[in-house]
C-alpha positions in Angstrom: -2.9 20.5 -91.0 -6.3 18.9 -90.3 -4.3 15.7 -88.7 -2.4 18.3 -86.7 -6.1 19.3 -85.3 -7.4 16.0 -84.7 -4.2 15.3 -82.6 -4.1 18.4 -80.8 -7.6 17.7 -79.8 -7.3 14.2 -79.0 -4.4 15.2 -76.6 -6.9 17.3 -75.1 -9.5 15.1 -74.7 -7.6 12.7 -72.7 -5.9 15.7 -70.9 -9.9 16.3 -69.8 -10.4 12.7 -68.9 -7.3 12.4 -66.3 -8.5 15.7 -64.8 -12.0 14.1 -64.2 -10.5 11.0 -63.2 -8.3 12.8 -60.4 -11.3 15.0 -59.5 -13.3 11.7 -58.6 -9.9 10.2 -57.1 -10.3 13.3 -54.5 -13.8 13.0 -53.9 -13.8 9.8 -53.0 -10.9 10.2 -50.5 -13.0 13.2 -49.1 -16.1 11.2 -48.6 -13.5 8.2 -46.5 -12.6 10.7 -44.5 -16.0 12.5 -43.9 -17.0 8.6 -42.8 -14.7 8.0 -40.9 -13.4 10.8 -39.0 -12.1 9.2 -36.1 -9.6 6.7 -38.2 -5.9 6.6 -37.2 -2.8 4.8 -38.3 -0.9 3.6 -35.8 2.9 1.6 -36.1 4.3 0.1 -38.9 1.1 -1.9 -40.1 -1.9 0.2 -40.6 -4.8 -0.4 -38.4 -8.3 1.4 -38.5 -9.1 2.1 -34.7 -12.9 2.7 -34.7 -14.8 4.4 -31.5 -11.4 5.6 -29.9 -13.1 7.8 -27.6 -14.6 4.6 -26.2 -12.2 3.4 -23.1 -10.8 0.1 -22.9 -12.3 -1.9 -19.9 -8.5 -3.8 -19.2 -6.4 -3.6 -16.4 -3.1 -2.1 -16.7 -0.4 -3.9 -14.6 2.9 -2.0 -13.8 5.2 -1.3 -10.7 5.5 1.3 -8.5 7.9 1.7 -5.6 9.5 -2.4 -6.1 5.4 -3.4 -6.0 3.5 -4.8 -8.0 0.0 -3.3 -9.1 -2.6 -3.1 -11.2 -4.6 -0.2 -12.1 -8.7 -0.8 -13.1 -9.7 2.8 -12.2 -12.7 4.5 -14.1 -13.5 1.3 -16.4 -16.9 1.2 -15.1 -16.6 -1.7 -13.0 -19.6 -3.6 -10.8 -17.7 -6.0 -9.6 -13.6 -6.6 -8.3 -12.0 -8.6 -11.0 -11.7 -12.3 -10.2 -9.2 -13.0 -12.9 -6.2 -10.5 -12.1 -2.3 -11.8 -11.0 -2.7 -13.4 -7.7 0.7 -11.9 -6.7 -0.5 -8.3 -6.8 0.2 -5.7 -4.1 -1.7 -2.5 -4.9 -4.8 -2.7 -6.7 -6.7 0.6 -7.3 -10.4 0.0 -8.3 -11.4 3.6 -7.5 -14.0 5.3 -9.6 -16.2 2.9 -10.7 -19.6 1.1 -10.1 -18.4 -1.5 -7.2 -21.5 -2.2 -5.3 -20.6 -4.8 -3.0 -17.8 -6.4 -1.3 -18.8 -10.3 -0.5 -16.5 -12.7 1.2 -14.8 -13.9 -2.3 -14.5 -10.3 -3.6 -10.8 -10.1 -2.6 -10.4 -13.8 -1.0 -7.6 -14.2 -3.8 -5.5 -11.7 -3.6 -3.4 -12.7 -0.2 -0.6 -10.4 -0.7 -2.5 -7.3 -0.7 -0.8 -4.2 0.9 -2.6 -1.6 -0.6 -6.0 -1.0 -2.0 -7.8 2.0 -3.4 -11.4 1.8 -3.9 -12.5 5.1 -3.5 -15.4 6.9 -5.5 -17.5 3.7 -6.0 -20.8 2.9 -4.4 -20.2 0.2 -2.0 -22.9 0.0 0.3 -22.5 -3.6 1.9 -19.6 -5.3 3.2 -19.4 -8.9 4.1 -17.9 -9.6 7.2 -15.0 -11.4 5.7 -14.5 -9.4 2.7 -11.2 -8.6 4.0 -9.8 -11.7 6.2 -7.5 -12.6 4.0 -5.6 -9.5 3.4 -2.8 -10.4 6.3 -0.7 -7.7 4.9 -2.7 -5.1 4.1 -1.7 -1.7 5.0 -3.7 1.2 3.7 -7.3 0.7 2.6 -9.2 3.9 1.3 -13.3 3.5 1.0 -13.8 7.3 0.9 -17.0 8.5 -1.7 -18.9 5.6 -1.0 -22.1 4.6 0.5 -20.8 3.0 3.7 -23.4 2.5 6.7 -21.4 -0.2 8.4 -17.7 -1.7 8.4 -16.9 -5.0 8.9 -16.0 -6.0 13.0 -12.7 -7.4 11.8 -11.5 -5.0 9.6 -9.1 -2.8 12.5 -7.6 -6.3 13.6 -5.9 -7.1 10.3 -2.2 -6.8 11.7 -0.2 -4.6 9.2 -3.1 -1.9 8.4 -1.8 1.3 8.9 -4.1 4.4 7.3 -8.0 4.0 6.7 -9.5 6.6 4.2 -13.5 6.5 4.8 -14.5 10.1 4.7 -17.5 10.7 2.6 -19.7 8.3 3.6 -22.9 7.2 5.7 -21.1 6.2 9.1 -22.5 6.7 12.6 -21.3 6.6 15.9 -22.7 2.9 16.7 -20.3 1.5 14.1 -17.4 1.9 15.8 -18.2 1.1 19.4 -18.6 -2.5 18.6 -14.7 -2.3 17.1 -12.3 -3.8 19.0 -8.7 -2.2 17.2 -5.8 -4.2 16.9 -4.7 -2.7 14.0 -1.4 -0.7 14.8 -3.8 2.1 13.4 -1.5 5.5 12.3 -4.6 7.2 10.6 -7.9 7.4 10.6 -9.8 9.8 8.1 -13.6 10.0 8.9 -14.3 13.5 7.9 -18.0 13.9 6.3 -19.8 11.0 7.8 -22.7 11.0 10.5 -20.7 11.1 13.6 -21.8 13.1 16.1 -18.8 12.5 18.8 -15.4 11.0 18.5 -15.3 7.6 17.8 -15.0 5.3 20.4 -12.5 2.8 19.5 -11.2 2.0 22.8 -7.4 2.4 23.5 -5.4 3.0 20.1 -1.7 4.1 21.0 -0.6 3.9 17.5 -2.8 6.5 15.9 -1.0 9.9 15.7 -3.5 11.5 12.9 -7.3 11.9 13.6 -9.7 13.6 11.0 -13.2 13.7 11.8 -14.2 17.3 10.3 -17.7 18.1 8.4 -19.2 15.8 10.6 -21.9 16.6 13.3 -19.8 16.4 16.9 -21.6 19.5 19.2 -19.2 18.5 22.2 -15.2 17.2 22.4 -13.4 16.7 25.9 -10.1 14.6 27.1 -11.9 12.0 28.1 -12.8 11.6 24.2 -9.3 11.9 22.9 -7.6 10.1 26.7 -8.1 6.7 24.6 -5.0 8.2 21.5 -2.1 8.4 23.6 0.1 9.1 20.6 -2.2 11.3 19.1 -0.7 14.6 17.1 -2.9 15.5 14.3 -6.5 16.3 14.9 -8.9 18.1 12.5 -12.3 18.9 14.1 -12.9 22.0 11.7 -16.5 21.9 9.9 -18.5 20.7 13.0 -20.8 22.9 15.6 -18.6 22.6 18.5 -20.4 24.4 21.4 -18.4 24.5 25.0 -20.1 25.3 28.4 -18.5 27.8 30.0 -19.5 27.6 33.3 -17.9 24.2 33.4 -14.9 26.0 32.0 -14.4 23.0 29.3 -13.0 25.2 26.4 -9.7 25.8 28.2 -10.0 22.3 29.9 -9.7 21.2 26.5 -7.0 23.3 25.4 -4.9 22.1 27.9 -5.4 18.5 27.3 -4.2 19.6 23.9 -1.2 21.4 25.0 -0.1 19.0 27.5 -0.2 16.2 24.9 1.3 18.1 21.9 -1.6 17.8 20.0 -2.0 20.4 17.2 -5.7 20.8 16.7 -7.7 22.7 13.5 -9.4 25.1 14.6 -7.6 26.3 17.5 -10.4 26.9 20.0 -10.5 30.6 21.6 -11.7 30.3 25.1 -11.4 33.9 26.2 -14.9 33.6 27.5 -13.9 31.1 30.1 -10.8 33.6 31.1 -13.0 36.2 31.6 -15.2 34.3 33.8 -12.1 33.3 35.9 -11.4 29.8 34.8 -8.4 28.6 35.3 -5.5 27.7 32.6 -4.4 25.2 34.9 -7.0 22.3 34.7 -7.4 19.0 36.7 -8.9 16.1 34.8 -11.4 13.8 35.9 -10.1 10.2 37.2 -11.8 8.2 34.1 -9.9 10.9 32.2 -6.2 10.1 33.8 -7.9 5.8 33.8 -7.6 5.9 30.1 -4.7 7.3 29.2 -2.9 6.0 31.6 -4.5 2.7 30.1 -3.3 3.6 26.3 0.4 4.4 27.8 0.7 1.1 29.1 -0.4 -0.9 26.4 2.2 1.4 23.9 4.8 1.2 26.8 4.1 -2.8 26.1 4.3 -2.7 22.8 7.5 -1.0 22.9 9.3 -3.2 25.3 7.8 -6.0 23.1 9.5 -4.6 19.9 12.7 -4.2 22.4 13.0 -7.5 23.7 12.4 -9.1 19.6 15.0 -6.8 18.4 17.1 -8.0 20.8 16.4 -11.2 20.3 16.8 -10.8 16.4 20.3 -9.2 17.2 21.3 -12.1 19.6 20.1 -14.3 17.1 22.4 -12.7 14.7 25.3 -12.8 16.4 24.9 -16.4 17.6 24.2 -17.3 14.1 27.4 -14.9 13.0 29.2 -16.9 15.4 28.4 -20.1 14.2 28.8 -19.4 11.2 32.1 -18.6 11.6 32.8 -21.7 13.9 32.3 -23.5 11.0 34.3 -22.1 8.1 37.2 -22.2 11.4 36.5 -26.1 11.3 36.1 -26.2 7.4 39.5 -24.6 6.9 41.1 -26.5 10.0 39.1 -29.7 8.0 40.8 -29.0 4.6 44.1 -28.3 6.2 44.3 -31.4 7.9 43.3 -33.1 4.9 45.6 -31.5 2.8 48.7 -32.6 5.4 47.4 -36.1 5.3 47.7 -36.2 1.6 50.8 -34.6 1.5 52.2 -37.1 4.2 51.0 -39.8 2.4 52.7 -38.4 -1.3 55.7 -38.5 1.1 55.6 -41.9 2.4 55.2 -43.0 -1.8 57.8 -41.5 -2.8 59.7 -42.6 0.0 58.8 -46.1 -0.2 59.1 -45.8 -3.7 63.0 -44.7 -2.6 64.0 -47.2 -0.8 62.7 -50.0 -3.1 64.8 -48.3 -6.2 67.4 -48.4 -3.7 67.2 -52.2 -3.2 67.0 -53.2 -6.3 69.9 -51.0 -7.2 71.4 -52.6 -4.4 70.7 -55.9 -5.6 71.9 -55.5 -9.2 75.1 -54.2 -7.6 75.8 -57.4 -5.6 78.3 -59.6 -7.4 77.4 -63.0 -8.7 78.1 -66.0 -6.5 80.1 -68.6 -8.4 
């Protein structure tokens, strides 16, 4: 009986002693955890990812509509990347630190058709920080701290749409730009203008925002230079007409006869009150530069004309050719074929008529 006790309370001793050892066991755990709160298991192999709220300064290359880019958005950049694929075609560097743009900023990247870098803080751009993008089409530099633009930048030949809303840009930046770009939209809508930009004759652009800017005054003449244009936002500026020169309805009907749909839609029930006309004749300088824009698009149009009809000609002439010569390659074989065959004929007929002889021969009779 008393070895029964002993047993009994050895069992419960070491019954005690697992229960204190699993007790420690989950304390333990508990404190890991408390430690390291952030820890997770990711995959097959278990790996402890510290900081993970922390995000990764790399790149992230993928495509996007048969194009290759590469996306380095929010990674708190100061600088563009000098070490990225070569070959890439959109690169979006928005949100970021970028300060500057120097000559070797984007020198390697030639094949360039698209690049993003909005929301930075660019403030100085080298005059040949974009040279080399020959194929660049749509360029956004909107949220920056843009005073000046680079003279070259509206001759690169493929750029199509120009974001640079939200910056520092005046009126004296863009009369030094000479626009070769075929140009299809232009978004300059909180900068420091305080008239349209004068870009000279641009018969390409068909979308014009300049809104939350400072413009007091807008007239044909200003808009006689866009030929093609169908979009244009004024809204957000302190636009003031006279009318006793009747230029509210003057510039309605610019808009009107042009098919340009403008926001806001000016109400110049003043003017018709004072007995202006709806009908109104434009100045001479007016008619001068339009006139001047539809010529240069009417070139450009012929132009494309004449090289598609060259590149058609072209085809057919190389179609034709072409064609020419699989005639003469089949006509080639063909003889070649004939010449073999005539010549397997001959052979065999040679071949013929000496079996023939000698048969001939063995068939003569001895001569005694």
């Amino acid at each position: 009986m008393r070895h029964f006790r002993n047993v009994s309370w050895g069992w419960h001793d070491k019954k005690m002693d697992m229960s204190i050892f699993l007790v420690n066991g989950l304390s333990m755990l508990l404190l890991v955890v408390g430690i390291v709160p952030e820890a997770t298991v990711l995959g097959s192999n278990p790996t402890l990812i510290l900081d993970q709220d922390l995000p990764l300064k790399t790149c992230r290359y993928s495509k996007a509509y048969s194009m290759f880019q590469v996306r380095c958005s929010n990674l708190g950049l100061n600088d563009i990347p000098s070490t990225l694929k070569t070959d890439i075609q959109i690169l979006d560097a928005s949100v970021n630190r970028i300060r500057k743009l120097t000559n070797d900023s984007l020198a390697a990247y030639k094949t360039l058709s698209y690049l993003y870098l909005g929301d930075n803080f660019i403030q100085d751009i080298h005059e040949g920080a974009f040279s080399n993008l020959q194929y660049l089409e749509v360029l956004d530099l909107s949220k920056n701290g843009c005073r000046d633009l680079p003279r070259n930048l509206f001759q690169l030949p493929y750029l199509r749409k120009v974001y640079l809303c939200d910056n520092k840009l005046d009126d004296v930046v863009f009369r030094r730009m000479d626009v070769r770009s075929p140009l299809t939209f232009l978004q300059l809508s909180k900068n420091n203008l305080c008239r349209i930009p004068q870009l000279g004759p641009v018969p390409s652009l068909a979308h014009l925002n300049v809104s939350d800017n400072c413009i007091a005054a807008v007239s044909p003449e200003d808009l006689a230079p866009f030929c093609s244009l169908k979009l244009l936002d004024l809204s957000g500026n302190p636009i003031k007409f006279d009318a006793n020169e009747c230029e509210c309805l003057a510039f309605n009907a610019w808009l009107n006869a042009r098919g340009i749909h403008s926001n806001p839609v000016f109400n110049c029930t003043d003017e018709e009150e004072r007995g202006c006309s709806p009908r109104q004749e434009f100045s001479n300088k007016t008619s001068e530069l339009y006139e001047r824009c539809s010529e240069i698009l009417r070139f450009q149009i012929e132009t494309e004309k004449a090289r598609t009809t060259w590149i058609v000609v072209a085809c057919c002439i190389a179609a034709f050719l072409f064609c020419l010569f699989i005639s003469l390659l089949c006509v080639h074989k063909k003889n070649k074929r004939k010449k073999r065959r005539l010549k397997e004929e001959q052979r065999l007929n040679a071949n013929n008529a000496n079996t023939e002889l000698l048969n001939s021969n063995l068939n003569q009779p001895e001569n005694t």
